[in-house]
GULO-316077 format. One record per atom (N, C-alpha, C): residue in one letter; x, y, z. Coordinates in pm, whole numbers. Layout:
  residu       X       Y       Z
       a       X       Y       Z
...
//
This chain:
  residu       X       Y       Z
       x     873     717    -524
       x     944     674    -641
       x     879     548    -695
       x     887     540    -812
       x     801     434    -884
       x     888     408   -1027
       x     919     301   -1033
       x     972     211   -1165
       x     937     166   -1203
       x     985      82   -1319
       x     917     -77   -1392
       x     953     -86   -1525
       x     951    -211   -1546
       x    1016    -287   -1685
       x     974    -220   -1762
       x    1049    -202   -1914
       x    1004    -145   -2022
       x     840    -230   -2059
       x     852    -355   -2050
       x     698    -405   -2073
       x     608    -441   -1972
       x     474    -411   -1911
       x     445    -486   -1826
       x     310    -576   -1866
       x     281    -612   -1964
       x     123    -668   -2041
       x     122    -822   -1981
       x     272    -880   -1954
       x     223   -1026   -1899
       x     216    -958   -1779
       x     250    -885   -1681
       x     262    -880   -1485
       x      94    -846   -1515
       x      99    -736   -1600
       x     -68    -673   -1579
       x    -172    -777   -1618
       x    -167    -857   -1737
       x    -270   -1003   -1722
       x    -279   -1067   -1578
       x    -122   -1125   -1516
       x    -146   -1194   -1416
       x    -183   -1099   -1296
       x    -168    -942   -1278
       x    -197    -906   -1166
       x    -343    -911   -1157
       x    -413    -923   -1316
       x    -592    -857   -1318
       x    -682    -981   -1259
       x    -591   -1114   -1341
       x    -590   -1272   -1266
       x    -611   -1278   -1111
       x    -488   -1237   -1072
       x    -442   -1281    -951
       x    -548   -1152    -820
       x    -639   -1037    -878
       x    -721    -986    -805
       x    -837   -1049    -804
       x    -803   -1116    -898
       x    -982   -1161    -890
       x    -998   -1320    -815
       x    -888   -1328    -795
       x    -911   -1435    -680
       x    -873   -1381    -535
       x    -820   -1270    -473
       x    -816   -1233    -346
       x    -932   -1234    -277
       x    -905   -1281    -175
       x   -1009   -1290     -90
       x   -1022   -1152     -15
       x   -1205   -1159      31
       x   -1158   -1041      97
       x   -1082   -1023     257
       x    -964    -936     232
       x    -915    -926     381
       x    -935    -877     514
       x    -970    -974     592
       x    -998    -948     716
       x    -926    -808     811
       x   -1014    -700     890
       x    -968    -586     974
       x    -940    -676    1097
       x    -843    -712    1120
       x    -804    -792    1261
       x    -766    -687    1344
       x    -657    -572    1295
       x    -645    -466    1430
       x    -721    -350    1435
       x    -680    -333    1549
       x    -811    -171    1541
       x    -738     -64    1596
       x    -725      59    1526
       x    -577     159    1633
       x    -695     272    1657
       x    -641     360    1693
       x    -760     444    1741
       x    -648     595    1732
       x    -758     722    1648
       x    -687     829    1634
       x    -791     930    1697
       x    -737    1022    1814
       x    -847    1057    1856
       x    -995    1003    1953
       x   -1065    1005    1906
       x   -1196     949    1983
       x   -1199     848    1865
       x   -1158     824    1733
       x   -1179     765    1642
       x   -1127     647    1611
       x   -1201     536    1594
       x   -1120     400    1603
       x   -1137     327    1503
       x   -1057     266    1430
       x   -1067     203    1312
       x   -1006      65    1311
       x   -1043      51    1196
       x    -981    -117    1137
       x    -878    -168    1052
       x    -805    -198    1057
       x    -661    -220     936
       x    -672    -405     942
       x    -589    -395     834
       x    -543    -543     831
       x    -374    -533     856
       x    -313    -619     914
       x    -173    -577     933
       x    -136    -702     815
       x      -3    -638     765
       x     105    -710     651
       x     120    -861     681
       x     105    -942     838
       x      85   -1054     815
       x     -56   -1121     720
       x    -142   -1057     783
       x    -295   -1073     740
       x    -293   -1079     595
       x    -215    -948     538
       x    -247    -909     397
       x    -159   -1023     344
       x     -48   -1041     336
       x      24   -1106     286
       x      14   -1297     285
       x     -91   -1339     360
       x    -172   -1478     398
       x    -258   -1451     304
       x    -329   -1298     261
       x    -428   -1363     174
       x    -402   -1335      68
       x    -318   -1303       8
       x    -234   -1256    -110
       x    -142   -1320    -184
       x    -132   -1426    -119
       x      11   -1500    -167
       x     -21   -1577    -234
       x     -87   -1686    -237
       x    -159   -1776    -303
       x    -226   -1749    -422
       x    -313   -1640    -398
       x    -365   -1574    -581
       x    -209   -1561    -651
       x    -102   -1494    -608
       x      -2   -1407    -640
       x      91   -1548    -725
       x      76   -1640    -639
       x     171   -1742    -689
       x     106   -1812    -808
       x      12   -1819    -745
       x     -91   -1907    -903
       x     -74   -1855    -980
       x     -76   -1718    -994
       x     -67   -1625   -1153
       x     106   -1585   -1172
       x     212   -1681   -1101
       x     357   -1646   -1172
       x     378   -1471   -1067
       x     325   -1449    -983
       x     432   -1331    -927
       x     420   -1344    -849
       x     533   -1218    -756
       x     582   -1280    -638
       x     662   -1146    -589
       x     616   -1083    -475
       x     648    -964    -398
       x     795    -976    -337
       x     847    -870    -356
       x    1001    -854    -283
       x     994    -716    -210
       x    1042    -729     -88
       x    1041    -582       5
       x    1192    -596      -3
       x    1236    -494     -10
       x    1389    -442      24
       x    1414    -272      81
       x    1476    -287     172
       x    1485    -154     230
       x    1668    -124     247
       x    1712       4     152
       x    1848      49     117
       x    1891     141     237
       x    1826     144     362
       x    1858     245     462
       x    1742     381     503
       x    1745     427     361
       x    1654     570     360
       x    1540     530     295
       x    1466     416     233
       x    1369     367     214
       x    1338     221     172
       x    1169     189     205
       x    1122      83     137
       x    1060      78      38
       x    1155     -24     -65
       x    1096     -50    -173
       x    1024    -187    -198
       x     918    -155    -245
       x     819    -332    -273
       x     781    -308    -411
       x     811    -423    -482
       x     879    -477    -607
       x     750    -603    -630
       x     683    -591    -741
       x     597    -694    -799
       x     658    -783    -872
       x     695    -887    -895
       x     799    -953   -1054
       x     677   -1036   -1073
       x     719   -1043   -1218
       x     630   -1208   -1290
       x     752   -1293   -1336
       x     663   -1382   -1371
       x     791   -1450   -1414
       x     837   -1454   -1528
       x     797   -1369   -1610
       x     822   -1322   -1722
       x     970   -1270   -1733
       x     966   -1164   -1611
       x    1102   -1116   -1600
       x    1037    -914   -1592
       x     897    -939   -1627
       x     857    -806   -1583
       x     846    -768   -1451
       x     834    -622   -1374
       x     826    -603   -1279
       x     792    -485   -1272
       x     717    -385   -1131
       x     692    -266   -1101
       x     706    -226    -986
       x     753    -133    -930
       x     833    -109    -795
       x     775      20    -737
       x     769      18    -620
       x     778     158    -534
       x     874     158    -478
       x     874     282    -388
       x     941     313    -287
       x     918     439    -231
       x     920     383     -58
       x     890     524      46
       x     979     547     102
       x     971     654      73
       x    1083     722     204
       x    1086     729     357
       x    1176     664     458
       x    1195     651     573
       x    1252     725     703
       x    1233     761     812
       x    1329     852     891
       x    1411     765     936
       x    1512     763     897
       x    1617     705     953
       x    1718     734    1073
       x    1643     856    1132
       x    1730     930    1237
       x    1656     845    1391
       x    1541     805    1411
       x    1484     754    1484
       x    1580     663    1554
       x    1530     582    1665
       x    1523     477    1719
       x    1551     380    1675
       x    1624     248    1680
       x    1602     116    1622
       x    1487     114    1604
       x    1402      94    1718
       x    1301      11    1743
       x    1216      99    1650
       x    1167     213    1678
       x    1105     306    1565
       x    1107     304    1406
       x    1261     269    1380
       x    1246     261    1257
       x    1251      94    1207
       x    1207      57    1285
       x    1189    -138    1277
       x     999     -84    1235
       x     934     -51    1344
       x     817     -37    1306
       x     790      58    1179
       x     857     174    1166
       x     849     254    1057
       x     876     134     857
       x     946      64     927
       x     989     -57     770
       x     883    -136     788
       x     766    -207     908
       x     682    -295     880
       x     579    -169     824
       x     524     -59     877
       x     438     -13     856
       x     440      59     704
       x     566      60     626
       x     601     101     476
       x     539      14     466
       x     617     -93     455
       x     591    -259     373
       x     450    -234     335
       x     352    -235     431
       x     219    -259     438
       x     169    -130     345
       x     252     -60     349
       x     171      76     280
       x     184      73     116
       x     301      35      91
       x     382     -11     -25
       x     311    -140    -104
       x     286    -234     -32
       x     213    -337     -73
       x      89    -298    -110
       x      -5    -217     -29
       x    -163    -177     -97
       x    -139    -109    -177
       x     -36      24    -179
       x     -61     102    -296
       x     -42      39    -403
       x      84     -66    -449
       x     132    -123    -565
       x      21    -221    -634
       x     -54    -286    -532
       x    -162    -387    -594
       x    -279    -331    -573
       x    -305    -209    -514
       x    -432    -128    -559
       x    -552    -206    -403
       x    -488    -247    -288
       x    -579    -324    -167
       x    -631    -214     -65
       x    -746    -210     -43
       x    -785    -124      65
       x    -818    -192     177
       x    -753    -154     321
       x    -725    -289     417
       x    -745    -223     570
       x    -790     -87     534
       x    -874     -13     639
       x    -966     140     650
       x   -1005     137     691
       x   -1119     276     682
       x   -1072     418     599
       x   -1106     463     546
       x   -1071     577     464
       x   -1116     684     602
       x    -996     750     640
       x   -1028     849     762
       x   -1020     980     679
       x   -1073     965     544
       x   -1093    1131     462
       x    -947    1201     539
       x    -824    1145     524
       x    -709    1199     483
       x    -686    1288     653
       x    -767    1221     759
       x    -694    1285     872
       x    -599    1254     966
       x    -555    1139     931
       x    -421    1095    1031
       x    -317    1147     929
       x    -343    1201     807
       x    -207    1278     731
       x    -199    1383     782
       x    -301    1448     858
       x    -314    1574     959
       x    -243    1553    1079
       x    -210    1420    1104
       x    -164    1441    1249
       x     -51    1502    1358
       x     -13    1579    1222
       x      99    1650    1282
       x      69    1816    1401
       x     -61    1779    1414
       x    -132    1920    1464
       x    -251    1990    1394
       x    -283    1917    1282
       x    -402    1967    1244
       x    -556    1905    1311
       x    -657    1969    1258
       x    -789    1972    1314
       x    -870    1904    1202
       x    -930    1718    1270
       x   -1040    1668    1186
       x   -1125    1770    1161
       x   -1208    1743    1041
       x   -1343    1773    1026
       x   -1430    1741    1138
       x   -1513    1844    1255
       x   -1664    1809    1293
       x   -1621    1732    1453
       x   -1424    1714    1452
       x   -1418    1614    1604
       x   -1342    1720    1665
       x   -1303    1821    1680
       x   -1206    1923    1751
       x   -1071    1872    1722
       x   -1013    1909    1849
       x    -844    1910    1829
       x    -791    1737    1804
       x    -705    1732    1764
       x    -658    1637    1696
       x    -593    1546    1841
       x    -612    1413    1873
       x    -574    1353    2003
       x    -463    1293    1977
       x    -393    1250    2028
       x    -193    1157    2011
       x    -303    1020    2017
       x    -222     948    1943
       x    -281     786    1914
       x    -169     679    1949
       x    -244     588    1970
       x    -165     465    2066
       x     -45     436    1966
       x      69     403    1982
       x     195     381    1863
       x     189     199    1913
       x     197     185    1790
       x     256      17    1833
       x     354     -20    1753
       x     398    -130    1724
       x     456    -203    1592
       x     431    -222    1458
       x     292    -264    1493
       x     217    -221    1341
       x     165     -98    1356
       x     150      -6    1410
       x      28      99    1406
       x     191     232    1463
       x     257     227    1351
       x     402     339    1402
       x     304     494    1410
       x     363     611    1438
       x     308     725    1386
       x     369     772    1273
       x     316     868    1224
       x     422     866    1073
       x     511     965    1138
       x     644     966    1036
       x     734    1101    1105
       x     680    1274    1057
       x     590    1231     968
       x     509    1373     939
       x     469    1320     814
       x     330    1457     778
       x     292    1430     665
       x     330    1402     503
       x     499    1453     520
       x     532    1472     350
       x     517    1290     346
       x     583    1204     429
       x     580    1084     413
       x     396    1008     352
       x     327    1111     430
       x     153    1015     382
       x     119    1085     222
       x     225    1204     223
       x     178    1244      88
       x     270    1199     -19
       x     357    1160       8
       x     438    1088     -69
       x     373     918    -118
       x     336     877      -1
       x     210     736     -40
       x     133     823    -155
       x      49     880     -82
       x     -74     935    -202
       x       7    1006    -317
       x      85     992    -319
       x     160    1056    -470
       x     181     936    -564
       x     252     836    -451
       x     268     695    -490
       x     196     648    -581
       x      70     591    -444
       x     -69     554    -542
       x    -124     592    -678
       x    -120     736    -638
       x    -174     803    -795
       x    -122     756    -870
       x      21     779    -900
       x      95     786    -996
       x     128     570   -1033
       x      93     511    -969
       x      97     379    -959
       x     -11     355   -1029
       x    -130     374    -986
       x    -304     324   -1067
       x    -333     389   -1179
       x    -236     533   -1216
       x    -255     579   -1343
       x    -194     515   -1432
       x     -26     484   -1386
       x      17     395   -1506
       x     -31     291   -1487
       x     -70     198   -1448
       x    -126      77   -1452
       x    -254      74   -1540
       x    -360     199   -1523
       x    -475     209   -1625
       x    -474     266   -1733
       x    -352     318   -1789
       x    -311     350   -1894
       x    -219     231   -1963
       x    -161     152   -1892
       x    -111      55   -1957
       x    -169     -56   -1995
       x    -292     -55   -1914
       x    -418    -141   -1917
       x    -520    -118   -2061
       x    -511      17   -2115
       x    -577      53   -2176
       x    -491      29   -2342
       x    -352      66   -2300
       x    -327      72   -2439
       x    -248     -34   -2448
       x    -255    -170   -2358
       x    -250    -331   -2420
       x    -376    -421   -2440
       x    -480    -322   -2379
       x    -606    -395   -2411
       x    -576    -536   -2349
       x    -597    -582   -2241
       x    -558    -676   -2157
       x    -698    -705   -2137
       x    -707    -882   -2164
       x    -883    -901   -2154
       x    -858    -922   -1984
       x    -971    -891   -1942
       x   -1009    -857   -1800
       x    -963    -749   -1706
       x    -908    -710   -1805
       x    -855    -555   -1702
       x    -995    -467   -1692
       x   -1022    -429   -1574
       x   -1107    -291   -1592
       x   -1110    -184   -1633
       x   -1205    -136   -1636
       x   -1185      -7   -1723
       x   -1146     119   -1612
       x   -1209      72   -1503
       x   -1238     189   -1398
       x   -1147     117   -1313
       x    -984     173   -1208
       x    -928      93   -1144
       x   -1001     131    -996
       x   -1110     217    -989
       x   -1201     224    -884
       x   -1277      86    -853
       x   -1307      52    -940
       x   -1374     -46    -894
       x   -1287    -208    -850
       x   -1159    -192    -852
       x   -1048    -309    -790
       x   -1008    -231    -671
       x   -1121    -175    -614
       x   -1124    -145    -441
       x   -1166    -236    -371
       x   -1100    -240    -249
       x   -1123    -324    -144
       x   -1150    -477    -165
       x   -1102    -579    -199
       x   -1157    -716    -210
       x   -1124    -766     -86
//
């Protein structure tokens, strides 16, 4: 799910601002899927290097979670704003769905500001419900932590990637038809800083 103010031309000036000063963010953890081991940045990490561009340019991130999902909310101080929200299993565990709300947050946060904060695994831990990587055989169970939850299945990773899309399209269409100086043309290229 995805919202936002009838206007967003001041959030989108200060968000195009506020990327171009992010630093790039450090892979501090490493989870491992399979024989396959990768790099993330966890939501403390991201959110240390994010905050500071975010504030200089007037916005300022809100996570709120209503039970059955997390929503993360961009505002300016304009009074504009743009929102997601993922959907959560709420049938779980405390503790499960404690990690299931940090590991939204973090998911919610890159998709909405467009941050890439670990390895592109060509879409195979959305497989992990029993499907087969490309070229590595059967698919292995991966270490669960706090930051590193498992998902409760794939509709949830495709619901992100629905997210995203539908997040960077309106954003480059709104980009386009306010003509915002410094916006890009291509939101490919406000990958990974």
């Amino acid at each position: 799910m995805e919202d936002r103010s009838e206007s967003l031309s001041k959030l989108l000036g200060a968000l195009f601002k506020a990327r171009a000063d992010f630093p790039t963010i450090e892979r501090g953890c490493t989870g491992q899927l399979g024989l396959r081991k990768y790099k993330y940045a966890n939501l403390g990490d991201i959110m240390a290097a994010i905050q500071g561009p975010l504030q200089a340019n007037d916005l300022q991130i809100i996570h709120q979670c209503d039970g059955s999902s997390v929503g993360t909310t961009l505002f300016h101080s304009s009074g504009e704003w743009i929102s997601t929200a993922i959907t959560i299993d709420t049938d779980a565990a405390p503790q499960a769905v404690g990690s299931a709300i940090t590991y939204m947050r973090r998911y919610g946060l890159c998709a909405l500001l467009s941050i890439v904060t670990e390895d592109d695994d060509d879409g195979r831990r959305a497989g992990a419900n029993g499907s087969k990587p490309k070229g590595n055989g059967a698919q292995q169970p991966r270490e669960e932590t706090a930051a590193n939850p498992a998902p409760s299945n794939g509709g949830d990773t495709k619901k992100l990637a629905d997210t995203i899309a539908t997040v960077t399209e309106r954003l480059a269409k709104a980009a386009a038809n306010l003509k915002i100086n410094g916006a890009p043309q291509d939101f490919a290229s406000m990958r990974r800083r």
